[in-house]
N, CA, C and O atoms as CSV, one atom per row, in Angstrom:
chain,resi,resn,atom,element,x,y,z
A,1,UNK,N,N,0.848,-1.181,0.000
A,1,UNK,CA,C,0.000,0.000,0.000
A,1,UNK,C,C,0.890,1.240,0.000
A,1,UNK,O,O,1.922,1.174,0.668
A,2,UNK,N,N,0.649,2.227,-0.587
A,2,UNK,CA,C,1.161,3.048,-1.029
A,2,UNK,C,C,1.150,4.432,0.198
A,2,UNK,O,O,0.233,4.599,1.002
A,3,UNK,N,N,2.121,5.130,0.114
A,3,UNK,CA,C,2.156,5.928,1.636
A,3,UNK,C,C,1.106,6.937,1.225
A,3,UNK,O,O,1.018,7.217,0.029
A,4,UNK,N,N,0.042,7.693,2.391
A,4,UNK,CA,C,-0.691,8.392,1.854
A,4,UNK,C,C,-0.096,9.776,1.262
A,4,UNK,O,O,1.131,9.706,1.200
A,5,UNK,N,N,-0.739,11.324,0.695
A,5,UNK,CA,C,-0.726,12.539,-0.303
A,5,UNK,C,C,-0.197,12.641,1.050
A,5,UNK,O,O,-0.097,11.941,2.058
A,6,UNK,N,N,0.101,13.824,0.641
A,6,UNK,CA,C,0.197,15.022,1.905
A,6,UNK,C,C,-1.072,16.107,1.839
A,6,UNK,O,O,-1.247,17.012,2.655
A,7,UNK,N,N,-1.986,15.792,0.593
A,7,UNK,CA,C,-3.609,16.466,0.657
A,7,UNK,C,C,-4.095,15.460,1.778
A,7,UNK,O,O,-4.484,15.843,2.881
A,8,UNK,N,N,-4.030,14.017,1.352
A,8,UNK,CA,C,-4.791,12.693,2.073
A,8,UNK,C,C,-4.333,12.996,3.377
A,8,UNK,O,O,-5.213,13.245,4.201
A,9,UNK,N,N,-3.165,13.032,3.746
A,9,UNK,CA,C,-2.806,13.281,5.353
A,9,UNK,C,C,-3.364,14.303,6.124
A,9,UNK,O,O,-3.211,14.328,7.345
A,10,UNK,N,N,-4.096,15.279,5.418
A,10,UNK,CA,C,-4.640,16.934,5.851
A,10,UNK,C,C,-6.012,16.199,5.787
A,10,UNK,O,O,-5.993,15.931,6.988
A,11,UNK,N,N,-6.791,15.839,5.508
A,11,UNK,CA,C,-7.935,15.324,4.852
A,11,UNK,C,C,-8.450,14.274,6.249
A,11,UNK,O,O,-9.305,14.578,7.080
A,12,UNK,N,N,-7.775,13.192,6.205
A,12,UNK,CA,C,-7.299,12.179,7.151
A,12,UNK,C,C,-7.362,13.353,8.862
A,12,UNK,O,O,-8.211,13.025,9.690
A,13,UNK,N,N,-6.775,14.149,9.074
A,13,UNK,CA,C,-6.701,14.979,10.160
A,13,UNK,C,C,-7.965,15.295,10.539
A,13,UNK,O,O,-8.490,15.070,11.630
A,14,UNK,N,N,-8.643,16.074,9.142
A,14,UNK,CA,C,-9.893,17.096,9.339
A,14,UNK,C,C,-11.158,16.227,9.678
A,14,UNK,O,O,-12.231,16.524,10.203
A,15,UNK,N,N,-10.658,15.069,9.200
A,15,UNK,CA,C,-11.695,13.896,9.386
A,15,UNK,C,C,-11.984,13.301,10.604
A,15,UNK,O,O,-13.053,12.976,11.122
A,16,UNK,N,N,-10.935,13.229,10.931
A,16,UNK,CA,C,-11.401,13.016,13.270
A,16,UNK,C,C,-11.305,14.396,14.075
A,16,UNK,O,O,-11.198,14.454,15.300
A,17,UNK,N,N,-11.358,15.520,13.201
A,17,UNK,CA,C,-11.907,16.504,14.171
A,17,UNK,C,C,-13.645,16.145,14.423
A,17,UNK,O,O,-14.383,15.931,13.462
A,18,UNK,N,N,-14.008,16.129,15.481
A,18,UNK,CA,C,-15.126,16.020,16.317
A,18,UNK,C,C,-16.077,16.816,15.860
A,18,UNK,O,O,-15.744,17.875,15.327
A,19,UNK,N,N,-16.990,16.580,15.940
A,19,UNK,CA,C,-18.383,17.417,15.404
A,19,UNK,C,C,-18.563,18.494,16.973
A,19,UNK,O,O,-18.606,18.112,18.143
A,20,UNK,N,N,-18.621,19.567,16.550
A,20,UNK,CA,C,-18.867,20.627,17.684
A,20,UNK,C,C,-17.551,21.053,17.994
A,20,UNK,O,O,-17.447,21.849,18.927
A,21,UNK,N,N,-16.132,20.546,17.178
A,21,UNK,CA,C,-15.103,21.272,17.590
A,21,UNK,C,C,-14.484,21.884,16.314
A,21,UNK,O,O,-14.718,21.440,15.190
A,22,UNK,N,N,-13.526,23.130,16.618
A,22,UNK,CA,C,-12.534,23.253,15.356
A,22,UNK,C,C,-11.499,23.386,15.528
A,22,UNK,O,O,-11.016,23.399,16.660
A,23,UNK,N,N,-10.801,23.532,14.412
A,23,UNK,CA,C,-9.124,23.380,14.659
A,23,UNK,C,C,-8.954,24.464,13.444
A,23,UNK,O,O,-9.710,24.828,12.544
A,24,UNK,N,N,-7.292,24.901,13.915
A,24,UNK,CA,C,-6.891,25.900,13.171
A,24,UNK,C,C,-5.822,25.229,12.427
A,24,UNK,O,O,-5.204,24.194,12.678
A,25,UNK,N,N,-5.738,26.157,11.336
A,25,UNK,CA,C,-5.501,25.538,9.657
A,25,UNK,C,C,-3.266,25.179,10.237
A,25,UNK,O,O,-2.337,24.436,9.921
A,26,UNK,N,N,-3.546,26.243,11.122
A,26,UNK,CA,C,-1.768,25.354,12.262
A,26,UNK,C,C,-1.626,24.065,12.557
A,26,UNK,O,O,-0.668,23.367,12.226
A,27,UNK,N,N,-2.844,23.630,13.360
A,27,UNK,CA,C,-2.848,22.470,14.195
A,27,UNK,C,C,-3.185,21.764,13.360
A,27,UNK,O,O,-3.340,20.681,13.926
A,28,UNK,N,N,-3.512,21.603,11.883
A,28,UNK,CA,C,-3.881,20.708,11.009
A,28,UNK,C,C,-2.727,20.659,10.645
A,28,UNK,O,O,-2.522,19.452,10.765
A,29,UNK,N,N,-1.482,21.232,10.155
A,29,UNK,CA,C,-0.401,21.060,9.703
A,29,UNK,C,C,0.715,20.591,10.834
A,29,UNK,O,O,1.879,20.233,10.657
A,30,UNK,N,N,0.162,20.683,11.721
A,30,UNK,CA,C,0.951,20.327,12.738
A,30,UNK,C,C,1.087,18.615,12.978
A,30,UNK,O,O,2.071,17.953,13.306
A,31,UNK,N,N,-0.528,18.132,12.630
A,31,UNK,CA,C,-1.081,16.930,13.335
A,31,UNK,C,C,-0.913,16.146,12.374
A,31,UNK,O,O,-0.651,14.954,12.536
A,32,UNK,N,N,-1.091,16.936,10.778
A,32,UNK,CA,C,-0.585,15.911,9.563
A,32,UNK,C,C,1.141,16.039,9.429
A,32,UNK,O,O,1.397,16.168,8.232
A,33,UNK,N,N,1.976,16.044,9.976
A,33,UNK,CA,C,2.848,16.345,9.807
A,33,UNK,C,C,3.953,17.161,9.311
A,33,UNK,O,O,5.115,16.821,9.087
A,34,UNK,N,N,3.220,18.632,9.142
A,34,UNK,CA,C,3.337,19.307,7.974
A,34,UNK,C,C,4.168,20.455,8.648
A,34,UNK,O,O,4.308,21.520,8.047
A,35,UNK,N,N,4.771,20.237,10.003
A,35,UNK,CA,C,5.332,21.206,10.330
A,35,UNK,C,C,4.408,22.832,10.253
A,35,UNK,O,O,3.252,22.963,10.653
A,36,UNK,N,N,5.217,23.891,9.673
A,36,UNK,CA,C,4.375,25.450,9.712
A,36,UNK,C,C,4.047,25.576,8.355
A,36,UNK,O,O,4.260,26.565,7.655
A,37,UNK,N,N,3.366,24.220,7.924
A,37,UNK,CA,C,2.643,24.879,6.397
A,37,UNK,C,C,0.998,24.533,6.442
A,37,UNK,O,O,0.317,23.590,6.038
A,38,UNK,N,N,0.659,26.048,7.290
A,38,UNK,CA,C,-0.878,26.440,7.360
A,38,UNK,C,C,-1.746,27.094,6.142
A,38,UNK,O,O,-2.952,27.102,5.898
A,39,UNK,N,N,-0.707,27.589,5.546
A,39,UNK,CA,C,-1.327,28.438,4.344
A,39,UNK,C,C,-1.298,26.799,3.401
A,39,UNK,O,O,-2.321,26.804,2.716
A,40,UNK,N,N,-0.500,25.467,3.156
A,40,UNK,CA,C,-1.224,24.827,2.366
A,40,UNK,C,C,-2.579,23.888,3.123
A,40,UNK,O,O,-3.250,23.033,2.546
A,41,UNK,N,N,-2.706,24.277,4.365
A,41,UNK,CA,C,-4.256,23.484,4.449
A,41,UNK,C,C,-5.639,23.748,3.327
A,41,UNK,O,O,-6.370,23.000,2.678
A,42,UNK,N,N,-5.459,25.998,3.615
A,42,UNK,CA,C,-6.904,25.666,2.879
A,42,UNK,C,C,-6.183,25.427,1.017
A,42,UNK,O,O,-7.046,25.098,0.202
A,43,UNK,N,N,-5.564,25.497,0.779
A,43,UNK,CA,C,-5.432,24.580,-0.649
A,43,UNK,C,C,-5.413,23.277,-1.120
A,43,UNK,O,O,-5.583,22.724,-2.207
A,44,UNK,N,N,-5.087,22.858,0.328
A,44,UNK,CA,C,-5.144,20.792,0.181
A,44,UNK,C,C,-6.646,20.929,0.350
A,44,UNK,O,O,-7.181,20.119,-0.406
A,45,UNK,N,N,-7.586,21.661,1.068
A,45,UNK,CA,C,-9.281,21.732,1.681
A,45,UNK,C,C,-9.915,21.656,-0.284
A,45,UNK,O,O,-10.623,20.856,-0.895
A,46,UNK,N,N,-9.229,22.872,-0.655
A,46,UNK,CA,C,-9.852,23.214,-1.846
A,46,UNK,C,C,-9.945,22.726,-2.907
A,46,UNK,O,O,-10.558,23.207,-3.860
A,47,UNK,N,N,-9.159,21.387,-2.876
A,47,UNK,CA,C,-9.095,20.080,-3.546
A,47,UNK,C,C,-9.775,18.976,-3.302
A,47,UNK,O,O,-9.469,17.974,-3.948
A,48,UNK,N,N,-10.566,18.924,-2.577
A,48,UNK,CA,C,-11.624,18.180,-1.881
A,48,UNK,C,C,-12.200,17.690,-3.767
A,48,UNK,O,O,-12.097,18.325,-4.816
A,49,UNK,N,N,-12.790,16.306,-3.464
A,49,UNK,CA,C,-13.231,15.830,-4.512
A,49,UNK,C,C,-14.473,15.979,-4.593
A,49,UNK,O,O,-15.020,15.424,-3.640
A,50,UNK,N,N,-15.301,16.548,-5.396
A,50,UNK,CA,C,-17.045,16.403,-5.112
A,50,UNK,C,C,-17.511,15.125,-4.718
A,50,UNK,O,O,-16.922,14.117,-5.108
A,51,UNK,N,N,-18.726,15.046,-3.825
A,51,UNK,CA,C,-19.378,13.977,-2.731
A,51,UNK,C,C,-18.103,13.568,-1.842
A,51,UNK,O,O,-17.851,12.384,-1.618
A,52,UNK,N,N,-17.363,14.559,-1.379
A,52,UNK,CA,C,-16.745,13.940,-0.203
A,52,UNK,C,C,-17.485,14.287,1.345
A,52,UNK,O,O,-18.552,14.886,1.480
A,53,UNK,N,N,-16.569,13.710,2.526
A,53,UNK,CA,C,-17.382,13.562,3.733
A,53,UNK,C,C,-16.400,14.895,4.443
A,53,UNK,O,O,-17.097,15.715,5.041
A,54,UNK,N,N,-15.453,15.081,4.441
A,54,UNK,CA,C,-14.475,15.747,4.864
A,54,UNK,C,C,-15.334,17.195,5.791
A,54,UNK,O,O,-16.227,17.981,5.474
A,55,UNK,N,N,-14.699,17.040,6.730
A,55,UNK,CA,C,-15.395,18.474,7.505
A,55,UNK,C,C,-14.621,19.465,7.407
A,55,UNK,O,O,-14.003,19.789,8.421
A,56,UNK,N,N,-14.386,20.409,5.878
A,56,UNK,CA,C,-13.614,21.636,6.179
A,56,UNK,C,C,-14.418,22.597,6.634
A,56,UNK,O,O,-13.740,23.624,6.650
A,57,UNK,N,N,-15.327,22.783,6.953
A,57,UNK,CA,C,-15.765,23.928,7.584
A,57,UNK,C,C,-15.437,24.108,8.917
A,57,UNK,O,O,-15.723,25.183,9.444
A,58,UNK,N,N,-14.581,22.756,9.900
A,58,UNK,CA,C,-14.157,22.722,11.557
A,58,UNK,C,C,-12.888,23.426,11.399
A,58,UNK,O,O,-12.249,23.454,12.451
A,59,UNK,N,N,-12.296,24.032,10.358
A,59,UNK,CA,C,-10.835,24.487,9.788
A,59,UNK,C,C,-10.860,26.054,9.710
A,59,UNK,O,O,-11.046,26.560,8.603
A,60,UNK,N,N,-10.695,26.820,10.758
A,60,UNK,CA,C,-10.705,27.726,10.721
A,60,UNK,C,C,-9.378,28.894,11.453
A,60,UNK,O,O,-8.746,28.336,12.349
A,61,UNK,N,N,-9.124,29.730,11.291
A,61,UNK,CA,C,-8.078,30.651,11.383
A,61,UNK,C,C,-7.845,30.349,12.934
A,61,UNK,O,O,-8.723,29.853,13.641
A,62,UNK,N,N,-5.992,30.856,13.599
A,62,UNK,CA,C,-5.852,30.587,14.726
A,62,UNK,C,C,-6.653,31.331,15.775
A,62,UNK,O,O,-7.154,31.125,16.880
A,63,UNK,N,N,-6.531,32.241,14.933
A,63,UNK,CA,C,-7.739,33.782,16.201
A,63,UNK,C,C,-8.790,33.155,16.476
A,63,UNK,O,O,-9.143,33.289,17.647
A,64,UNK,N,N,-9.582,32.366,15.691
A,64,UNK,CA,C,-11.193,31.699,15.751
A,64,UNK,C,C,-11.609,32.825,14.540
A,64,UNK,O,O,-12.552,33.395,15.089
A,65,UNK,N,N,-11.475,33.364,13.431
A,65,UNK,CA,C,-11.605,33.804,12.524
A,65,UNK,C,C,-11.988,32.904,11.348
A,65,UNK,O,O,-11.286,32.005,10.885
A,66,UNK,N,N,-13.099,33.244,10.969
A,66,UNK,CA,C,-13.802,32.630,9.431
A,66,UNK,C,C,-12.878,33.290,8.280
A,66,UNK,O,O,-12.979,34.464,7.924
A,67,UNK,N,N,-11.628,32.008,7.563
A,67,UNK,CA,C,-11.191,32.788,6.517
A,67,UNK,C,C,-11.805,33.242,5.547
A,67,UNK,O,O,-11.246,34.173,4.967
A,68,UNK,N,N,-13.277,32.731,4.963
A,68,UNK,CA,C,-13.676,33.168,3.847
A,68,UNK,C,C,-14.135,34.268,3.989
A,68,UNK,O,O,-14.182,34.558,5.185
A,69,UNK,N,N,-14.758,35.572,2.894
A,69,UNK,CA,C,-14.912,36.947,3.324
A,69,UNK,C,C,-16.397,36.782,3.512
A,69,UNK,O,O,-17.236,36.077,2.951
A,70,UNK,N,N,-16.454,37.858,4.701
A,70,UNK,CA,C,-18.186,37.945,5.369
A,70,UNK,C,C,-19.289,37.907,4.134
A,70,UNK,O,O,-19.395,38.738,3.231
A,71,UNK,N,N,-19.606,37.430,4.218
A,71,UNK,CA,C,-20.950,37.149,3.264
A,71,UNK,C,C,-21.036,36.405,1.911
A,71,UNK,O,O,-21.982,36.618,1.152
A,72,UNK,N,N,-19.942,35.436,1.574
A,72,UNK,CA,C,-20.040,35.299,0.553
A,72,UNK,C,C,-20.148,33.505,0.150
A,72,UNK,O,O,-19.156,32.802,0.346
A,73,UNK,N,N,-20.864,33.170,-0.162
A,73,UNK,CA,C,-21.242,31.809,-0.373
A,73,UNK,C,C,-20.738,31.008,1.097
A,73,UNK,O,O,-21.463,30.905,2.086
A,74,UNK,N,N,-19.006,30.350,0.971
A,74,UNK,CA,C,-18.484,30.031,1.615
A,74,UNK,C,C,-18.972,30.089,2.955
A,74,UNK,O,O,-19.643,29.202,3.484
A,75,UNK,N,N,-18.504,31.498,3.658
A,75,UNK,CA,C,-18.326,32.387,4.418
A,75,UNK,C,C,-19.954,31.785,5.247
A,75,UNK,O,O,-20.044,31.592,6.460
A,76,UNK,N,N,-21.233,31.555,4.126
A,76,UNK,CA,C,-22.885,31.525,4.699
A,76,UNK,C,C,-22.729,30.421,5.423
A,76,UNK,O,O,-23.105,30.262,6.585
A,77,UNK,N,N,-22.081,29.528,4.626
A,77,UNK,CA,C,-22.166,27.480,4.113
A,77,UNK,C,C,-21.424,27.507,5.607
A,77,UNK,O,O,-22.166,27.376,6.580
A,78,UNK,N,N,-19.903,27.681,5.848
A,78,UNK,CA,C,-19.578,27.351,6.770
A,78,UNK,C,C,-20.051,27.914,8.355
A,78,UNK,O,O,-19.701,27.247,9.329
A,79,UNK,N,N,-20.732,28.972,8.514
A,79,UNK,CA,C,-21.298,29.795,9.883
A,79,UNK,C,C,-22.395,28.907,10.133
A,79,UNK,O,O,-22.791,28.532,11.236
A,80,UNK,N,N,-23.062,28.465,8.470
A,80,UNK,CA,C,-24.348,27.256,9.091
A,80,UNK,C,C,-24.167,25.814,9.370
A,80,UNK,O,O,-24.835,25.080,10.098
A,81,UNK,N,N,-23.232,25.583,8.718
A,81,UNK,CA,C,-22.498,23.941,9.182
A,81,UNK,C,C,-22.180,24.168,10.745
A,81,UNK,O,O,-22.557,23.342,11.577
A,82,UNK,N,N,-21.624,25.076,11.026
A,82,UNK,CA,C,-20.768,24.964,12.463
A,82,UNK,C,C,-22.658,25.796,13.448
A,82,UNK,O,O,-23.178,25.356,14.474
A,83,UNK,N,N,-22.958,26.539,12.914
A,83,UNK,CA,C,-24.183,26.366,14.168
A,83,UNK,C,C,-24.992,24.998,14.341
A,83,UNK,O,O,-25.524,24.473,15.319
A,84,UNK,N,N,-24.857,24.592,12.851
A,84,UNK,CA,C,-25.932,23.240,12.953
A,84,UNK,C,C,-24.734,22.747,14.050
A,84,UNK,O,O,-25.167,23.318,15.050
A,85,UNK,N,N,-23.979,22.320,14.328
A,85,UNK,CA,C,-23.118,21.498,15.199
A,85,UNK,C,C,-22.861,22.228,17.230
A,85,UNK,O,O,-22.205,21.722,18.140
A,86,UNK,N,N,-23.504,23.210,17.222
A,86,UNK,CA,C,-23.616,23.749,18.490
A,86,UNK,C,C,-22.413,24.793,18.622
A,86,UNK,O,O,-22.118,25.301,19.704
A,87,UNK,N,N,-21.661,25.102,17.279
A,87,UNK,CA,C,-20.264,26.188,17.487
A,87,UNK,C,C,-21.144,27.471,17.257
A,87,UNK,O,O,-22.077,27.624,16.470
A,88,UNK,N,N,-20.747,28.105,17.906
A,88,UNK,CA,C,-21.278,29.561,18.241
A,88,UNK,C,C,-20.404,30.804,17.543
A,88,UNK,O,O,-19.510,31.466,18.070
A,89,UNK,N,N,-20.969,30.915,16.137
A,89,UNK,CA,C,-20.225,32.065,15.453
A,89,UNK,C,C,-20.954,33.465,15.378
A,89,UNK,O,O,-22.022,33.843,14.897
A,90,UNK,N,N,-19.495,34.317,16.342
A,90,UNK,CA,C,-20.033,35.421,16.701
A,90,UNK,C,C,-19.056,36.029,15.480
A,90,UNK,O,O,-17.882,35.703,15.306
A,91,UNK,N,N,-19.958,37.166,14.527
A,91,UNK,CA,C,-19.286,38.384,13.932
A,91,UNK,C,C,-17.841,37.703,13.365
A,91,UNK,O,O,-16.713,38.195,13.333
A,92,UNK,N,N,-18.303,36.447,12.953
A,92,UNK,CA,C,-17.385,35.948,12.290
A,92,UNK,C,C,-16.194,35.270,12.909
A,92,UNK,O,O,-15.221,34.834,12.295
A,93,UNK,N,N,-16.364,35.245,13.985
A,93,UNK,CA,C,-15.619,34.337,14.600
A,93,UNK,C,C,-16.227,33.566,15.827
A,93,UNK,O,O,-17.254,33.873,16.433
A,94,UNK,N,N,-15.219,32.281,16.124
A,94,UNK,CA,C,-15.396,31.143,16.752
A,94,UNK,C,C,-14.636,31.072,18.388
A,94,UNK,O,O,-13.406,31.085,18.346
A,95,UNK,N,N,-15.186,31.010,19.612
A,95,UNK,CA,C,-14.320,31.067,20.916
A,95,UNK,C,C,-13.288,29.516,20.763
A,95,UNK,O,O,-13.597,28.325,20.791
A,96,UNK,N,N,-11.862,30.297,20.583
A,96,UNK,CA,C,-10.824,28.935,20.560
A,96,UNK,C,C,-10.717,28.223,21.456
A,96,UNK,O,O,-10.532,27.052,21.122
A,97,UNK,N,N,-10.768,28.506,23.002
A,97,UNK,CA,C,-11.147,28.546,24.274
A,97,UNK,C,C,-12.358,27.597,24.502
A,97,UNK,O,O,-12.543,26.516,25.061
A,98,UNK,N,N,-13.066,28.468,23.838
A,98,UNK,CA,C,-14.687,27.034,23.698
A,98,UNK,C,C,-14.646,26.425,23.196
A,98,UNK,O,O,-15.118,25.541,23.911
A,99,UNK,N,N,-14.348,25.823,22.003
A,99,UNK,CA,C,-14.683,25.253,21.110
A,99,UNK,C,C,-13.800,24.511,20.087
A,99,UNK,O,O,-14.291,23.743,19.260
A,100,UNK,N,N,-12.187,24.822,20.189
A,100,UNK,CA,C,-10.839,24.237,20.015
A,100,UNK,C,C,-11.063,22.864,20.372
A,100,UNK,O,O,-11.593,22.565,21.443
A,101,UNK,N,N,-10.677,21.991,19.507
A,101,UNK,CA,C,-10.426,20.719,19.442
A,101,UNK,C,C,-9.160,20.158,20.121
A,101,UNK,O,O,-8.913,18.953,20.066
C-alpha cells in the first residue's frame, strides 16, 4: 500500500476533528505532519473531490476567525455547518477557548 498525499494526510486529520469542535488551519499542519505549512491546508481543503465527507468547515483561522470573506457563499455554508453542530459564530468568529479541538 502506497504511503498516503500530503492532501490525504490533511484530509485524514480534518476527518477526526469532532463534530462541535474546530481546529486551526496550524494544528492541522501540525497533526498531519506538515510542520508550519498552514497556508497549504486551505489549498489541500480546496481540492476536496465532489461527494466527499471531509469536515472543512471545523478548519478555521488561529484567532477563531472565518477565513472566507463575510458574506459570501463560503463564508454563509460554513457559519451554518458549524451552528448546525452547536459552534457559536459570533461576527465571524469562533471562541478557541470554547470550542478548540
Amino acid at each position: 500500500m502506497s504511503e498516503p498525499t500530503k492532501d490525504q494526510k490533511i484530509w485524514q486529520v480534518v476527518m477526526a476533528v469532532p463534530e462541535g469542535r474546530v481546529v486551526s488551519y496550524g494544528q492541522v499542519a501540525a497533526m498531519a505532519g506538515l510542520g508550519r505549512q498552514a497556508r497549504y491546508i486551505g489549498k489541500a481543503l480546496g481540492k476536496l473531490p465532489a461527494g466527499h465527507a471531509v469536515p472543512w468547515y471545523r478548519v478555521i483561522r488561529s484567532n477563531g476567525q472565518i477565513a472566507f470573506p463575510e458574506g459570501s457563499d463560503h463564508y454563509r455554508e460554513q457559519v451554518s455547518r458549524l451552528s448546525a453542530e452547536g459552534v457559536e459564530v459570533v461576527n465571524g468568529r469562533v471562541s478557541m477557548s470554547r470550542f478548540r479541538w
